[in-house]
Biopython code that builds the backbone (N, CA, C, O; Angstrom):
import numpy as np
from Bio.PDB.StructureBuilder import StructureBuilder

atoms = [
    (1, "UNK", "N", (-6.083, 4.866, -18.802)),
    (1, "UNK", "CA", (-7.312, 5.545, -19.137)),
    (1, "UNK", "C", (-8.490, 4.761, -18.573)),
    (1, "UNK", "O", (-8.131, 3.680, -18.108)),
    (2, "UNK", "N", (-9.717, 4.990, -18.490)),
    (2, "UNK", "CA", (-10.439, 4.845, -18.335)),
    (2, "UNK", "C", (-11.625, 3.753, -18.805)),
    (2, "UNK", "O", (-12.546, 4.258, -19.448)),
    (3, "UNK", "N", (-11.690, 2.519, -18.589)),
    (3, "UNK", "CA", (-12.532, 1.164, -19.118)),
    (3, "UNK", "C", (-13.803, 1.549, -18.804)),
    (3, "UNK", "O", (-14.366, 1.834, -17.747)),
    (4, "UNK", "N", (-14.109, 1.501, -19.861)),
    (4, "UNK", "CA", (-15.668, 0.872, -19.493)),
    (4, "UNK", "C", (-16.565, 0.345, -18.132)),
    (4, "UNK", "O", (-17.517, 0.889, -17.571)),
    (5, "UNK", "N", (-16.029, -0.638, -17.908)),
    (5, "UNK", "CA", (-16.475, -1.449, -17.062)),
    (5, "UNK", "C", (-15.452, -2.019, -16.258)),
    (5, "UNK", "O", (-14.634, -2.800, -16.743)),
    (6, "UNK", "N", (-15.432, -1.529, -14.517)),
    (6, "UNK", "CA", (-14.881, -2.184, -13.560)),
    (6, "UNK", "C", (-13.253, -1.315, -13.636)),
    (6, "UNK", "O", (-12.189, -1.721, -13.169)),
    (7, "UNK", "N", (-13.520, 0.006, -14.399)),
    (7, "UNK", "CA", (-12.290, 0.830, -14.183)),
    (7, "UNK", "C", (-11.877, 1.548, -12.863)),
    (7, "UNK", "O", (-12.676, 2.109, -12.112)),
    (8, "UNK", "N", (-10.723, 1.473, -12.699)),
    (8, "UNK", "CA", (-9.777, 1.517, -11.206)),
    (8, "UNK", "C", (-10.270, 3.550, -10.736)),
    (8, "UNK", "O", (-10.179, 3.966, -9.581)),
    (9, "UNK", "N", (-10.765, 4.491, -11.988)),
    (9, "UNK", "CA", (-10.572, 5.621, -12.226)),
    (9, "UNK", "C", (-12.482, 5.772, -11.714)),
    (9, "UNK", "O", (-13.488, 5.221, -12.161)),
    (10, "UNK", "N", (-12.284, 6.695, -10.697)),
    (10, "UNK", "CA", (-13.957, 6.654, -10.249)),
    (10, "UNK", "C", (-14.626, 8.075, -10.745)),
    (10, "UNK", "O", (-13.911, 8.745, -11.491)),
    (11, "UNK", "N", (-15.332, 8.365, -10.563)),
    (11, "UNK", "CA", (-16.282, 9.865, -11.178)),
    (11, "UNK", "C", (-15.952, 10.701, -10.118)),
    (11, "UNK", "O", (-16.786, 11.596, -9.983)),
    (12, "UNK", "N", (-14.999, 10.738, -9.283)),
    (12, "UNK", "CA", (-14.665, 12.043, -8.647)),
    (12, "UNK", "C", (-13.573, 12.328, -9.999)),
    (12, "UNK", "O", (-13.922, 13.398, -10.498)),
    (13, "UNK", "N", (-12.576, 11.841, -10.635)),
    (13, "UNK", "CA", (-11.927, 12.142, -11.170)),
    (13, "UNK", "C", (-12.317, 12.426, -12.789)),
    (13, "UNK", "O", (-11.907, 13.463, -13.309)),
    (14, "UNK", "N", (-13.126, 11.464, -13.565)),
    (14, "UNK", "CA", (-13.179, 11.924, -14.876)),
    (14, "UNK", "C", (-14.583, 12.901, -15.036)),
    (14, "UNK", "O", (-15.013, 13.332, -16.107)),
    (15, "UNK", "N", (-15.169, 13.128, -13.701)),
    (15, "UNK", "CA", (-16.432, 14.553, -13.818)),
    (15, "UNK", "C", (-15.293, 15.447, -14.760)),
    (15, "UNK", "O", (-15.329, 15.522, -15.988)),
    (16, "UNK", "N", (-14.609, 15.889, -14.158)),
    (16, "UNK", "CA", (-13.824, 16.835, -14.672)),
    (16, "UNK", "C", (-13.523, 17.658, -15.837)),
    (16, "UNK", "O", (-13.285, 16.967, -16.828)),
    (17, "UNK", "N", (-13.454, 19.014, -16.048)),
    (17, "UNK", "CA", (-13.312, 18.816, -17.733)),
    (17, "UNK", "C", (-11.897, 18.811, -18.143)),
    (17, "UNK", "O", (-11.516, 18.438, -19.253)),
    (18, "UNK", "N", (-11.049, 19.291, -17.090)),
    (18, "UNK", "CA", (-9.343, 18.840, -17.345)),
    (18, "UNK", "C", (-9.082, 17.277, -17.382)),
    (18, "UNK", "O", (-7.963, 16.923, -17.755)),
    (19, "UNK", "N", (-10.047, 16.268, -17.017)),
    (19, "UNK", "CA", (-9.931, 14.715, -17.698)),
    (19, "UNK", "C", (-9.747, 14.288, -19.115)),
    (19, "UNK", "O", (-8.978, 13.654, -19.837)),
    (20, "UNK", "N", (-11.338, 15.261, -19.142)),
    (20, "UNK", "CA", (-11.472, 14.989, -20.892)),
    (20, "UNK", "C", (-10.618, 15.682, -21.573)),
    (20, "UNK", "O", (-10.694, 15.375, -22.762)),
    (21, "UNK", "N", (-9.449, 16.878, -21.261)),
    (21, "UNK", "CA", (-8.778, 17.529, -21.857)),
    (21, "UNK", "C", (-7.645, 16.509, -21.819)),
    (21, "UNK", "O", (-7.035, 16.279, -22.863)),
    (22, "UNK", "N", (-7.332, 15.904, -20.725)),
    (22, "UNK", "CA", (-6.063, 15.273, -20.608)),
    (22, "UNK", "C", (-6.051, 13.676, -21.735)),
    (22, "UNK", "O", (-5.185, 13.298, -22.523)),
    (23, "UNK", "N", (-7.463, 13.017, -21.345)),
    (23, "UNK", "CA", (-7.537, 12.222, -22.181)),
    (23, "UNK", "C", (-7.232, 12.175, -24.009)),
    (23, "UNK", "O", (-6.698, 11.459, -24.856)),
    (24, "UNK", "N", (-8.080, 13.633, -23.863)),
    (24, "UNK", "CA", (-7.896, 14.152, -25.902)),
    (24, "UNK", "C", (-6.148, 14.409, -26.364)),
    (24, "UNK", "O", (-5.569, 13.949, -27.348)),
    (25, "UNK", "N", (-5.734, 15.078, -25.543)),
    (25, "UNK", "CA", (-3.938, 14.947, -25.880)),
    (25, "UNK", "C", (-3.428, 13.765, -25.876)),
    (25, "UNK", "O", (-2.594, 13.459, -26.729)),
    (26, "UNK", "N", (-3.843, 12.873, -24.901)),
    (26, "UNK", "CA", (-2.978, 11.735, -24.564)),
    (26, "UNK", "C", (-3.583, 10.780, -25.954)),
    (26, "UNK", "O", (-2.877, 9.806, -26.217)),
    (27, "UNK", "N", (-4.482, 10.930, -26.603)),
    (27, "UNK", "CA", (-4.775, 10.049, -27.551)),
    (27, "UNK", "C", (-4.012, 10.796, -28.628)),
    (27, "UNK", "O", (-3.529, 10.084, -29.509)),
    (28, "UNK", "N", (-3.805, 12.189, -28.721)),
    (28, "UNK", "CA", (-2.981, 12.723, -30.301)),
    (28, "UNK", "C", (-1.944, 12.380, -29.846)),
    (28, "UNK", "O", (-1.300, 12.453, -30.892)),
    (29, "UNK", "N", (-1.094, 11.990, -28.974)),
    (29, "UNK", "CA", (0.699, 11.956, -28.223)),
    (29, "UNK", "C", (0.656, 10.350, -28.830)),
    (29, "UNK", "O", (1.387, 10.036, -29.770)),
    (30, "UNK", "N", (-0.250, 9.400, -28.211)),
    (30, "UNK", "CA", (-0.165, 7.948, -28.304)),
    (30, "UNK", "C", (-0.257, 7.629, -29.811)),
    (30, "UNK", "O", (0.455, 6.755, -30.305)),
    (31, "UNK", "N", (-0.966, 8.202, -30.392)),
    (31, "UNK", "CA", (-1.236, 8.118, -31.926)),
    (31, "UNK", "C", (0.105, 8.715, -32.777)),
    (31, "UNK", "O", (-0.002, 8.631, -34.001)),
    (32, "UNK", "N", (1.093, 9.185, -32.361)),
    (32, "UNK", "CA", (2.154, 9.719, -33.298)),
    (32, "UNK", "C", (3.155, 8.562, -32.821)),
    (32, "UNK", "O", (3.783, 8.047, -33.746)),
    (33, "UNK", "N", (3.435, 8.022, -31.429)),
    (33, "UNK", "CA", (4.152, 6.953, -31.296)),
    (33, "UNK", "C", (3.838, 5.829, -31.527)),
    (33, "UNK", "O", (4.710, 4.985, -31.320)),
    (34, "UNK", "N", (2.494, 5.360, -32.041)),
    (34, "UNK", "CA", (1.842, 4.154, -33.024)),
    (34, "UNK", "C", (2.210, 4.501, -33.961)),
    (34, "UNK", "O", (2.915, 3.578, -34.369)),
    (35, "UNK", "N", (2.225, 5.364, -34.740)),
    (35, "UNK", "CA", (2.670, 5.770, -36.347)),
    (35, "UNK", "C", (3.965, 5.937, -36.544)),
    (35, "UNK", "O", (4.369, 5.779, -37.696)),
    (36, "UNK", "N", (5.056, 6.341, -35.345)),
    (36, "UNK", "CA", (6.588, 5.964, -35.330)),
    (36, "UNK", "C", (6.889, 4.341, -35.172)),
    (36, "UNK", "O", (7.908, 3.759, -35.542)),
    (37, "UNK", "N", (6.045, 3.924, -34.700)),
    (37, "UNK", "CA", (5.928, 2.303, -33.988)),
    (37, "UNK", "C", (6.202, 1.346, -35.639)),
    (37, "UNK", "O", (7.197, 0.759, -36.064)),
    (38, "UNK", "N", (4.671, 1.575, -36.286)),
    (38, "UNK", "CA", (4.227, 0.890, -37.392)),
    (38, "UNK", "C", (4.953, 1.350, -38.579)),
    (38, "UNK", "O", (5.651, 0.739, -39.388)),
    (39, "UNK", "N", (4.622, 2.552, -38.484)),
    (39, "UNK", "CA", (5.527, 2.843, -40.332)),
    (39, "UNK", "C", (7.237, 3.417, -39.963)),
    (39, "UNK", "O", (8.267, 2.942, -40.440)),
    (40, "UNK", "N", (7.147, 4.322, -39.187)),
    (40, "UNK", "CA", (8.370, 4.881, -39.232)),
    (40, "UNK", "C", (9.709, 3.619, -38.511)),
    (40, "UNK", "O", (10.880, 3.987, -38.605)),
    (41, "UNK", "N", (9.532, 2.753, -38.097)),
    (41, "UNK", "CA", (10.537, 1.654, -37.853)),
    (41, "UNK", "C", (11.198, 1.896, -36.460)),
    (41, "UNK", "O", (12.414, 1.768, -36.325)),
    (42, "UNK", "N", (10.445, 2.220, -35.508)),
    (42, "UNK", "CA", (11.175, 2.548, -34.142)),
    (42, "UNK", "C", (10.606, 1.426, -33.370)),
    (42, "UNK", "O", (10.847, 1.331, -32.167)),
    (43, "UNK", "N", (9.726, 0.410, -34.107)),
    (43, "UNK", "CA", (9.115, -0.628, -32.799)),
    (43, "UNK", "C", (10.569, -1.223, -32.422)),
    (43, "UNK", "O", (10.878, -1.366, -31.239)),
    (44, "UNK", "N", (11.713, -1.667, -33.786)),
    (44, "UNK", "CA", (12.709, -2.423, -32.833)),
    (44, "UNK", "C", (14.075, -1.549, -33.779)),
    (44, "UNK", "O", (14.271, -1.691, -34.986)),
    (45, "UNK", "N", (14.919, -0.617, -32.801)),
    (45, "UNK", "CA", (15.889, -0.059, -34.003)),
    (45, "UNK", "C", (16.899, -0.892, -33.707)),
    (45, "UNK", "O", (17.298, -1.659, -32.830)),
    (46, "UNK", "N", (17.335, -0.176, -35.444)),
    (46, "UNK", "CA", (18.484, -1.475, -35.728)),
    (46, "UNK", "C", (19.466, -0.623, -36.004)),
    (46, "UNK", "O", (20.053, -0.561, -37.085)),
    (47, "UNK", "N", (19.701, 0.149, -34.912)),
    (47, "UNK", "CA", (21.108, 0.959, -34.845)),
    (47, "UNK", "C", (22.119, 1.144, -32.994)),
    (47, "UNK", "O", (21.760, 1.594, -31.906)),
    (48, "UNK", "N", (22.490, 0.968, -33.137)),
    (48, "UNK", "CA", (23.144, 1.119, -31.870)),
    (48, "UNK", "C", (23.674, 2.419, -31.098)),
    (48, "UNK", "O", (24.093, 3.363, -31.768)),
    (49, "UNK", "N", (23.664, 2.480, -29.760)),
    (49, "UNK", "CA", (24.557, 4.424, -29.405)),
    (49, "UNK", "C", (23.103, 5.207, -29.402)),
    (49, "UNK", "O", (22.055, 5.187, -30.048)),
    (50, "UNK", "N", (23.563, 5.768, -28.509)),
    (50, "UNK", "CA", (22.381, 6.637, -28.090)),
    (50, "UNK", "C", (22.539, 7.978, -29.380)),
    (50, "UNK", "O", (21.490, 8.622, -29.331)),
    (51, "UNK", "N", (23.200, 8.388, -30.139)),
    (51, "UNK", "CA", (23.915, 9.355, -30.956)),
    (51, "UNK", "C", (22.653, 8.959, -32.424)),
    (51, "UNK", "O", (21.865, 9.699, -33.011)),
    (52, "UNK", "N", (22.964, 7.487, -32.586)),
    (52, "UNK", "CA", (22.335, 7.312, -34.027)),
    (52, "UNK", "C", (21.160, 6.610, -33.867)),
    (52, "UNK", "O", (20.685, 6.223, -34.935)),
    (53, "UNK", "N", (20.406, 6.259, -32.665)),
    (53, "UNK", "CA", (18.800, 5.892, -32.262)),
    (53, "UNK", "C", (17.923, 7.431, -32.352)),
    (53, "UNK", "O", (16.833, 7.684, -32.865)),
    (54, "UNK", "N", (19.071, 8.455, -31.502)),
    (54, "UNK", "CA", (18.092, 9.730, -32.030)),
    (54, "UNK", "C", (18.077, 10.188, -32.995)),
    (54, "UNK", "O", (17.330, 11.150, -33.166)),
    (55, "UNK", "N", (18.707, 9.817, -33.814)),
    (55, "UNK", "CA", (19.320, 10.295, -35.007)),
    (55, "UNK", "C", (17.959, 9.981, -35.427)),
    (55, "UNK", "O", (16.944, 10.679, -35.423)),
    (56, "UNK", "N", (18.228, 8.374, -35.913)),
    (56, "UNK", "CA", (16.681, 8.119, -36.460)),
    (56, "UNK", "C", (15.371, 8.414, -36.144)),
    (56, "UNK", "O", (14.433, 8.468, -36.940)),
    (57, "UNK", "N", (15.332, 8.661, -34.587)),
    (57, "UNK", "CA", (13.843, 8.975, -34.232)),
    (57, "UNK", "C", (13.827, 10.475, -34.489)),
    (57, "UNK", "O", (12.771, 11.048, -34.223)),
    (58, "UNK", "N", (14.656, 11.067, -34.881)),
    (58, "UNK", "CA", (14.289, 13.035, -35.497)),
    (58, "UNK", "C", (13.828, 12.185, -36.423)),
    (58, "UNK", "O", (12.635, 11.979, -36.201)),
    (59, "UNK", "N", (14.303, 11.460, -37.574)),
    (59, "UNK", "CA", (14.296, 11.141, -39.139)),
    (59, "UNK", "C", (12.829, 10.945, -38.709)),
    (59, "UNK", "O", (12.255, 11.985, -39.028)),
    (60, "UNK", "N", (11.851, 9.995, -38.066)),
    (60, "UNK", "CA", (10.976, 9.455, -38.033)),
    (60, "UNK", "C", (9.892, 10.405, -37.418)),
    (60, "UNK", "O", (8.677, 10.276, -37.568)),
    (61, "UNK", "N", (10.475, 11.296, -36.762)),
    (61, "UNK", "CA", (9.750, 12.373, -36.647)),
    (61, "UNK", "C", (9.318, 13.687, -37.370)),
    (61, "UNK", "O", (8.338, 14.431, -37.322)),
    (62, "UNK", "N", (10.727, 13.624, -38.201)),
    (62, "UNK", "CA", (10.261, 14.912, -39.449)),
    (62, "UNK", "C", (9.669, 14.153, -40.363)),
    (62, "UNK", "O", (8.978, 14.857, -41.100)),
    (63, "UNK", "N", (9.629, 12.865, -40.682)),
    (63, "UNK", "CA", (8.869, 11.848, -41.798)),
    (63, "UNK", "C", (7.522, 12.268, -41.097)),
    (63, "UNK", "O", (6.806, 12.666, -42.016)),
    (64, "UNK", "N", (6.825, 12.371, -39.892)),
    (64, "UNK", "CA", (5.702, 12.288, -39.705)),
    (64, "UNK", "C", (5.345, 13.925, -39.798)),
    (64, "UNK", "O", (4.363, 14.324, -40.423)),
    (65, "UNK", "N", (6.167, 14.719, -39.173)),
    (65, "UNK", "CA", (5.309, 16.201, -39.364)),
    (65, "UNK", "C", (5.131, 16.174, -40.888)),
    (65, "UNK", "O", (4.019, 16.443, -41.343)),
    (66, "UNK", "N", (6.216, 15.850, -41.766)),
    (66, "UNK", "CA", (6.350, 16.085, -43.187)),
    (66, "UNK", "C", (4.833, 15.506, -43.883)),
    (66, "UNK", "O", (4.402, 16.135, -44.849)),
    (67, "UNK", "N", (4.187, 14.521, -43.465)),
    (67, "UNK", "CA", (3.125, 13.646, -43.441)),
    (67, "UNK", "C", (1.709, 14.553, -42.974)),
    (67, "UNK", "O", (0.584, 14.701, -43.450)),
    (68, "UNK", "N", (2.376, 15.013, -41.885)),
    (68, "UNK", "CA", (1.447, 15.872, -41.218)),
    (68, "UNK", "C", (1.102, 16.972, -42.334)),
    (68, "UNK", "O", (-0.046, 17.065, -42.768)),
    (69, "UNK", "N", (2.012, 17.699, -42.724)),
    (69, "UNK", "CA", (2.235, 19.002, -43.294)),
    (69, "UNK", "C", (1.248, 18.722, -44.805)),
    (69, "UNK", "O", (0.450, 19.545, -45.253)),
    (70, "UNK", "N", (1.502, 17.566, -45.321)),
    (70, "UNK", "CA", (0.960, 17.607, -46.943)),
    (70, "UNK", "C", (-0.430, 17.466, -46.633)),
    (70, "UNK", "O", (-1.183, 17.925, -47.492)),
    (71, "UNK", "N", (-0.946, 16.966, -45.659)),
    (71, "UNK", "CA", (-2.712, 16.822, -45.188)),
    (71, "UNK", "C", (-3.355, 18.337, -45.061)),
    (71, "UNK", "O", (-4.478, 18.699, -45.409)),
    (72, "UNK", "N", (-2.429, 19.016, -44.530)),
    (72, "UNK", "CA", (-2.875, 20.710, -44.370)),
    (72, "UNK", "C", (-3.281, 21.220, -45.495)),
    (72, "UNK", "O", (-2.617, 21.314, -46.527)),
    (73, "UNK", "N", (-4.939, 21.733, -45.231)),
    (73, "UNK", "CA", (-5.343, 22.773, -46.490)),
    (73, "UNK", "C", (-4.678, 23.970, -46.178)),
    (73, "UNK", "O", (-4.617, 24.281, -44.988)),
    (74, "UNK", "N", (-4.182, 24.680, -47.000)),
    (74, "UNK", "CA", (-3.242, 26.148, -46.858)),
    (74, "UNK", "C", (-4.246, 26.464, -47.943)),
    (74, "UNK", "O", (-4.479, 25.801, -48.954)),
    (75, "UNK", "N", (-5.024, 28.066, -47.388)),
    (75, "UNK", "CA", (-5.534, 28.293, -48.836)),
    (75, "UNK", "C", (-5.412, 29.728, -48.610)),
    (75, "UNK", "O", (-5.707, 30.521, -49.504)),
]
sb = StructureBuilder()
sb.init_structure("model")
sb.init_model(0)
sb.init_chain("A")
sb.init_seg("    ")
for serial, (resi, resn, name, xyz) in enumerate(atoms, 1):
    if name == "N":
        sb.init_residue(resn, " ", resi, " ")
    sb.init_atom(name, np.array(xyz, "f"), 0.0, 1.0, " ", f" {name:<3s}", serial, name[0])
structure = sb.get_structure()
């Protein structure tokens, strides 16, 4: 993304408004794999086999929609 100061990314590219679109997803995408990272326990798994790592990362993923879901006003 894009620094402040002395970033590699010049104003032909973030004029754009598909930048700022791309940037706003890429921060909700990065923010659910910080929150699988920190709470849900995927920074280091402690399971082996490709069978029971996904296993857990669904678990850690319906833990977060489930998370997601109780924040929703439904009225």
């Amino acid at each position: 993304a894009r620094k402040r100061k002395g970033s590699a990314i010049d104003g032909r590219t973030t004029r754009h408004a598909g930048y700022a679109m791309s940037i706003h997803v890429r921060r909700r995408i990065e923010s659910i794999f910080g929150w699988m990272k920190t709470v849900g326990g995927m920074r280091k798994t402690r399971f082996c086999g490709l069978d029971r790592v996904g296993l857990h990362f669904s678990l850690a993923a319906t833990a977060y929609n489930l998370m997601r879901m109780s924040r929703l006003r439904v009225t």
